[in-house]
KOLLOMAR-675524 format. One record per residue (C-alpha): residue number from 1; residue in one letter; y, z, x. Coordinates in steps of 0.25 Angstrom, whole numbers, plus 2048, in hexadecimal, padded with zeros to 3 digits. Each point is the difference from the previous one (the first is absolute). Example, Ala and Ser with C-alpha at 12.3 -4.5 7.8 and 13.67 -1.06 7.14 Angstrom:
BEGIN
TORZA/1/A/7EE/81F/831
TORZA/2/S/80E/7FE/806
END
This chain:
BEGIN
TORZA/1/X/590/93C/778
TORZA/2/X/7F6/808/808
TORZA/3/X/7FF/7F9/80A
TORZA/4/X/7F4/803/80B
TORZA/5/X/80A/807/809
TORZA/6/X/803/80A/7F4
TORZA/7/X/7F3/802/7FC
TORZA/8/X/7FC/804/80F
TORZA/9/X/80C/809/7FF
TORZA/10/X/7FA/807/7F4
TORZA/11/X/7F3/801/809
TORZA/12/X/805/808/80A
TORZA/13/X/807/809/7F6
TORZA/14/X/7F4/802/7F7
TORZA/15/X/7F8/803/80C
TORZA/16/X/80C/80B/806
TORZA/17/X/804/806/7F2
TORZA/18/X/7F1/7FE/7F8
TORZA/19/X/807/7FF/7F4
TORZA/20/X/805/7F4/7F8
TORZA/21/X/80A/807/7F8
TORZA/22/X/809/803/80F
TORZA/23/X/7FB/7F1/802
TORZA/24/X/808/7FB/7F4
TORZA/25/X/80D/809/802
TORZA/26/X/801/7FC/80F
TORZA/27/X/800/7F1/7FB
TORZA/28/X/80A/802/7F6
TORZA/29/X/808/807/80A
TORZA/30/X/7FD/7F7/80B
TORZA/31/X/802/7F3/7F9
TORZA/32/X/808/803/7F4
TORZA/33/X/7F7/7F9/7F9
TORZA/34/X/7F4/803/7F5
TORZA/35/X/7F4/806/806
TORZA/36/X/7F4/7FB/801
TORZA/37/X/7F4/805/7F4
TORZA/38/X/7F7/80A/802
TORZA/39/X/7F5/7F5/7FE
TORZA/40/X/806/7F5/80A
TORZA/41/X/800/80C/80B
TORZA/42/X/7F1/804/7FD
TORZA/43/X/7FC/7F1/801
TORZA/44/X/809/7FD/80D
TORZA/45/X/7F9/80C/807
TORZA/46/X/7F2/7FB/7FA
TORZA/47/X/802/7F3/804
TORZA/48/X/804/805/80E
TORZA/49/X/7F3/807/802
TORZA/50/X/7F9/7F4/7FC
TORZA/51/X/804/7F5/807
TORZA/52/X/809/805/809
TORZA/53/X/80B/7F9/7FC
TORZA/54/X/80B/802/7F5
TORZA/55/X/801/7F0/7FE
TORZA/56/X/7F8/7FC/7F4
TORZA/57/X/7F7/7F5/801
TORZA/58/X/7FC/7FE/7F2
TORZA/59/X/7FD/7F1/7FC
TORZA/60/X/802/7FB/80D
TORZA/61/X/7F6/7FD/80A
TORZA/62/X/803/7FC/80E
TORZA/63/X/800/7F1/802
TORZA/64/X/7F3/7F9/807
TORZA/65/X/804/7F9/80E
TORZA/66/X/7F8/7F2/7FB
TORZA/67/X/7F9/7FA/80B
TORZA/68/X/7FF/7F2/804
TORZA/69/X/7EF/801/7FE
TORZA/70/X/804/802/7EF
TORZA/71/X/80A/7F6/801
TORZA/72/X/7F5/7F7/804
TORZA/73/X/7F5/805/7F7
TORZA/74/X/80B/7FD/7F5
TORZA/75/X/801/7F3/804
TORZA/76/X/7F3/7FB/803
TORZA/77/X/7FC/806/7F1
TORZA/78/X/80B/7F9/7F8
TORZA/79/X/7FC/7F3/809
TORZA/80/X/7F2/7FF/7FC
TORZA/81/X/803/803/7F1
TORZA/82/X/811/7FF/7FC
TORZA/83/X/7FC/803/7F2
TORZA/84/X/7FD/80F/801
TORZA/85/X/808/80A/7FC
TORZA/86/X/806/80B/809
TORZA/87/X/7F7/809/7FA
TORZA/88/X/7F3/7FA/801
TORZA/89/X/804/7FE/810
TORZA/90/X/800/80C/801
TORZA/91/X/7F5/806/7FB
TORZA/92/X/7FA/7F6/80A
TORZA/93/X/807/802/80C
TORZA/94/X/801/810/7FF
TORZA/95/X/80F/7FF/7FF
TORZA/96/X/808/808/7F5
TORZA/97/X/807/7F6/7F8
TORZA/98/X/80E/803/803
TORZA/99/X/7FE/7FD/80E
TORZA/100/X/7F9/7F3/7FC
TORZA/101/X/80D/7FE/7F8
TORZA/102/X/809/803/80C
TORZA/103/X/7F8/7F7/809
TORZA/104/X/800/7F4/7F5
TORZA/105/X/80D/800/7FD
TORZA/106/X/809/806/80E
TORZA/107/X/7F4/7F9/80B
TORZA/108/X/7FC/7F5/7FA
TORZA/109/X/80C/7FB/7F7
TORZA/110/X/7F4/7FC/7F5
TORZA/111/X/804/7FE/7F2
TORZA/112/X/7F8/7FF/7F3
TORZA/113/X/800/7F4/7F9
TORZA/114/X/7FD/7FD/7F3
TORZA/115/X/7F6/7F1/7FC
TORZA/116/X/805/7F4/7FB
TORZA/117/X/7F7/7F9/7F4
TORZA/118/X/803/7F2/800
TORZA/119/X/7F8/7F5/7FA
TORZA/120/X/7F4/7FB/808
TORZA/121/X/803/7F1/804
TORZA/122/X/7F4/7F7/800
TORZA/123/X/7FE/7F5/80A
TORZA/124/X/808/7F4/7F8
TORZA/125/X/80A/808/7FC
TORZA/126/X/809/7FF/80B
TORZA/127/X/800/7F0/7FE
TORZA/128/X/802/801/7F1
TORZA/129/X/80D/80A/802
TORZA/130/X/806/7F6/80A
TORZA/131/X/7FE/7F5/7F7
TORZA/132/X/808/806/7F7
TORZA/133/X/809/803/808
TORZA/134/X/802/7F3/807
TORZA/135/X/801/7FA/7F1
TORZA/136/X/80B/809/7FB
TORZA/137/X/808/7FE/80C
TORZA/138/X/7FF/7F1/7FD
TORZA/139/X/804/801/7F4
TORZA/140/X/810/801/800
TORZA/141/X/7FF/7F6/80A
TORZA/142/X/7FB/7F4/7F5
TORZA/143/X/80A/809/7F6
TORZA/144/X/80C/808/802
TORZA/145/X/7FE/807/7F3
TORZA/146/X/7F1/803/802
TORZA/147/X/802/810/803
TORZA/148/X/80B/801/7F4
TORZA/149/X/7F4/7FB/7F6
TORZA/150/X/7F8/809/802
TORZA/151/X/7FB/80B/7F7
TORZA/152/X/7FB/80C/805
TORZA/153/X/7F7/809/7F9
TORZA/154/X/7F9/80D/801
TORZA/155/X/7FA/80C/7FA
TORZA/156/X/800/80E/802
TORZA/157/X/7FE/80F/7FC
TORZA/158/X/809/80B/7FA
TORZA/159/X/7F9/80E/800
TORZA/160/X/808/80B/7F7
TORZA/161/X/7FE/80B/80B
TORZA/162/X/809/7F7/80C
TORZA/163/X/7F3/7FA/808
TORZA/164/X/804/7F3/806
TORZA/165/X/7F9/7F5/80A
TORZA/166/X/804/806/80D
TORZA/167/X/7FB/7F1/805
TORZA/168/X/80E/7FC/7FA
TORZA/169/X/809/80A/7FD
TORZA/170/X/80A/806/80E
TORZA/171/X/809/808/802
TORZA/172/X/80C/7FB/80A
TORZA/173/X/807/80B/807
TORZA/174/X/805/805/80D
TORZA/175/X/7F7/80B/800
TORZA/176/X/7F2/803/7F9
TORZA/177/X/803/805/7F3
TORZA/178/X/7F2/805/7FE
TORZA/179/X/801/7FE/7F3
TORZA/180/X/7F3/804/7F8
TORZA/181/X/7FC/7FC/7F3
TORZA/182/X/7F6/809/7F7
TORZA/183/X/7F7/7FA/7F5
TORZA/184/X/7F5/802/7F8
TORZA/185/X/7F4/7F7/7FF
TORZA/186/X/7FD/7F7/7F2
TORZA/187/X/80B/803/7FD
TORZA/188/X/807/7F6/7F6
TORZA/189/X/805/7F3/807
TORZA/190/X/808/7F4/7FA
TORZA/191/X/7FB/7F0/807
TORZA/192/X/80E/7F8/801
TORZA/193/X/800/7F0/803
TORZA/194/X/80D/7FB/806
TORZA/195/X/806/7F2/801
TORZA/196/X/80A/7FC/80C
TORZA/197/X/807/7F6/804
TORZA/198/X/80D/7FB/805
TORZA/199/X/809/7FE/7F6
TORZA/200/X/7FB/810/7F9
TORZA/201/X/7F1/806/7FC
TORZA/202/X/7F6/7FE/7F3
TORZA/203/X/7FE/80C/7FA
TORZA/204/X/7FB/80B/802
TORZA/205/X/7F3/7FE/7F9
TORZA/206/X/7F8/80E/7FC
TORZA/207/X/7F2/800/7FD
TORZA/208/X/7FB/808/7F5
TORZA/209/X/7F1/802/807
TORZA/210/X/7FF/809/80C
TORZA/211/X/7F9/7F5/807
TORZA/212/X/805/7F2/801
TORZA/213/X/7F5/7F6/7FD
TORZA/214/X/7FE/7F1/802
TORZA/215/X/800/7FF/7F0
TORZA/216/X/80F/80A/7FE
TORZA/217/X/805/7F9/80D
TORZA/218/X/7FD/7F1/7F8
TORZA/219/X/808/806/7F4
TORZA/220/X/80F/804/808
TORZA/221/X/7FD/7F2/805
TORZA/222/X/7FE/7FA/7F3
TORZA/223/X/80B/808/7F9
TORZA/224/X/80A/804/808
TORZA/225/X/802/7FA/80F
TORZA/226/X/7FD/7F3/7FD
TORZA/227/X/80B/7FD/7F5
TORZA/228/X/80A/807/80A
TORZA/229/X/7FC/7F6/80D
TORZA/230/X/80B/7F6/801
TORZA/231/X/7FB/7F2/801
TORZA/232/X/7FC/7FC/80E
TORZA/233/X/7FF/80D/806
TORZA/234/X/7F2/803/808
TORZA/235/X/7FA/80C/7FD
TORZA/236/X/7F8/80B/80B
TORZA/237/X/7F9/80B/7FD
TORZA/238/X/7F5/806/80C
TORZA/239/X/7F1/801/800
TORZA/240/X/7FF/80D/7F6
TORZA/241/X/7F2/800/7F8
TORZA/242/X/806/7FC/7F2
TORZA/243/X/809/7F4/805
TORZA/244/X/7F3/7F8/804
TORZA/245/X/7F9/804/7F3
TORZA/246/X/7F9/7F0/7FA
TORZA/247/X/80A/801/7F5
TORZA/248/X/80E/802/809
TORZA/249/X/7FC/7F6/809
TORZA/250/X/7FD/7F4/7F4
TORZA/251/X/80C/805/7F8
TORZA/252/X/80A/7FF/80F
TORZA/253/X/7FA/7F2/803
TORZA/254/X/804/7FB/7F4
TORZA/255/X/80E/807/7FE
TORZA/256/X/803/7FD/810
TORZA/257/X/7F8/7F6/804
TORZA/258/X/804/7FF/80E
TORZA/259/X/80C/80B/801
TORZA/260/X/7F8/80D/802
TORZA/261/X/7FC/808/80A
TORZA/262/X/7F3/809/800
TORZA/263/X/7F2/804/805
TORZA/264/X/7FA/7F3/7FE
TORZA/265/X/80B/7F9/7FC
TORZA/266/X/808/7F1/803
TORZA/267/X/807/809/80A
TORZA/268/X/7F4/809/803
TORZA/269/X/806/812/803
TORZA/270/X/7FA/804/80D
TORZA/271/X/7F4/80A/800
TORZA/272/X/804/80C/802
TORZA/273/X/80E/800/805
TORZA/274/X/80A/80A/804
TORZA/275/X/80B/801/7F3
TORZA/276/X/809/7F3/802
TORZA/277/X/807/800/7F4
TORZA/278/X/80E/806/7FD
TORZA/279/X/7F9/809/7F4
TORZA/280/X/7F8/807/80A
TORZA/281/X/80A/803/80B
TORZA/282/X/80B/804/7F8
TORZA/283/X/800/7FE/7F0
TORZA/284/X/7F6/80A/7FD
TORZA/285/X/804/80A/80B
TORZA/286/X/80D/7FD/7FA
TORZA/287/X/7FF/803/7F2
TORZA/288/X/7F6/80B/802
TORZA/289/X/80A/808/807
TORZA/290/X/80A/7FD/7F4
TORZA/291/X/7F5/805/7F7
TORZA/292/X/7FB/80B/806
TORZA/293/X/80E/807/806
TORZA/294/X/7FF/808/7F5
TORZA/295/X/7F2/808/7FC
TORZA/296/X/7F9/7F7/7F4
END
């Protein structure tokens, strides 16, 4: 409402009448409006002496003209190391930090990425992963009905507080959600096996320990996925720690002498490989957001 005009008004006024009582009655009959307190007067009038100017200037500062030199500066520092912060460049460059920020993001059109972890691929790994491939692209050519026997199996983790594998749990949408999941650490977690195939699934499976071993692993083998395999079907499971314990790998030999696919196997799991079966790239996502759609 008081806009600087008025205020400059109420200046000269002040300064003619010296007296902020007449300055408030001439505003209210001037403008028809209520006047300005005694207090906003005072503070007008200090400010005028002090700076000159009835415009307040708190919080802002003028903007900085950056020069090309900066930009340059900017540049060549982020080149030589892209992994510092804006902060730590400017300590080194003598630059305030917002105007390293402007630089980073209006000049040079940076932006932060985060690192990917992926497996480290040894020399003969590549050779391995195409020979599997090569082999299981071969096979529904000596049989129609080879991809339609094939039982898929695979482990994974339910946390109580929500925490899932990010590795293989997305989220499709238009737009990023930005959904974000809070969850405790050690908190109490529940190992499930699932069987897929098909013509419907095997299980799920839930292990009573915390940590699947080779020796519980043998025992939902023995006891509960084996009697449920149709006959001829060929059974896969990945290179996890517990599947290549001694004790699996006798007990699969004799119970599917040649129809299995592992590490080590008659068809032998590639090392290391990205998640190719269908229990990684969309059962578990699936289920887990069933599961956790409502708070455990």
């Amino acid at each position: 409402m008081w806009t600087p005009q008025r205020k400059v008004q109420c200046m000269l006024q002040l300064a003619q009448l010296k007296s902020v009582t007449h300055v408030q009655r001439r505003a209210r009959r001037e403008w028809n409006v209520d006047p300005p307190t005694c207090k906003s007067i005072y503070e007008w009038d200090k400010t005028l002496r002090e700076t000159g100017s009835l415009i307040s200037h708190t919080g802002k500062h003028p903007k900085q003209h950056v020069t090309e030199e900066t930009v340059d500066r900017v540049r060549e520092s982020f080149s030589r190391s892209p992994c510092k912060s804006n902060r730590q460049a400017s300590t080194e460059l003598g630059v305030p930090d917002s105007t390293v920020h402007n630089i980073v993001h209006k000049h040079l059109h940076l932006r932060a990425y985060n690192r990917q972890l992926l497996h480290y691929i040894k020399p003969d790994d590549l050779r391995k992963r195409t020979d599997f491939a090569v082999e299981m692209l071969s096979r529904p050519e000596e049989n129609d009905n080879y991809l339609d026997l094939v039982l898929f199996s695979d482990e994974s983790t339910f946390h109580v507080c929500g925490k899932v594998n990010r590795h293989n749990c997305r989220i499709w949408d238009s737009e990023n959600p930005h959904q974000v999941i809070e969850y405790e650490r050690d908190t109490p977690k529940l190992n499930v096996w699932l069987g897929l195939h098909k013509h419907g699934v095997i299980g799920p499976f839930f292990f009573t320990e915390s940590t699947v071993t080779g020796h519980s692993y043998l025992d939902m083998l023995e006891n509960f996925a084996i009697p449920q395999i149709p006959l001829g079907f060929i059974f896969l499971q990945d290179g996890a720690p517990p599947h290549f314990h001694r004790d699996v790998t006798t007990f699969l030999y004799e119970t599917f002498p040649v129809r299995w696919v592992r590490r080590g196997g008659p068809t032998a799991w590639p090392p290391r490989p990205p998640d190719l079966t269908p229990l990684d790239f969309f059962a578990w996502g699936f289920i887990k957001d069933s599961v956790y759609r409502r708070k455990v």
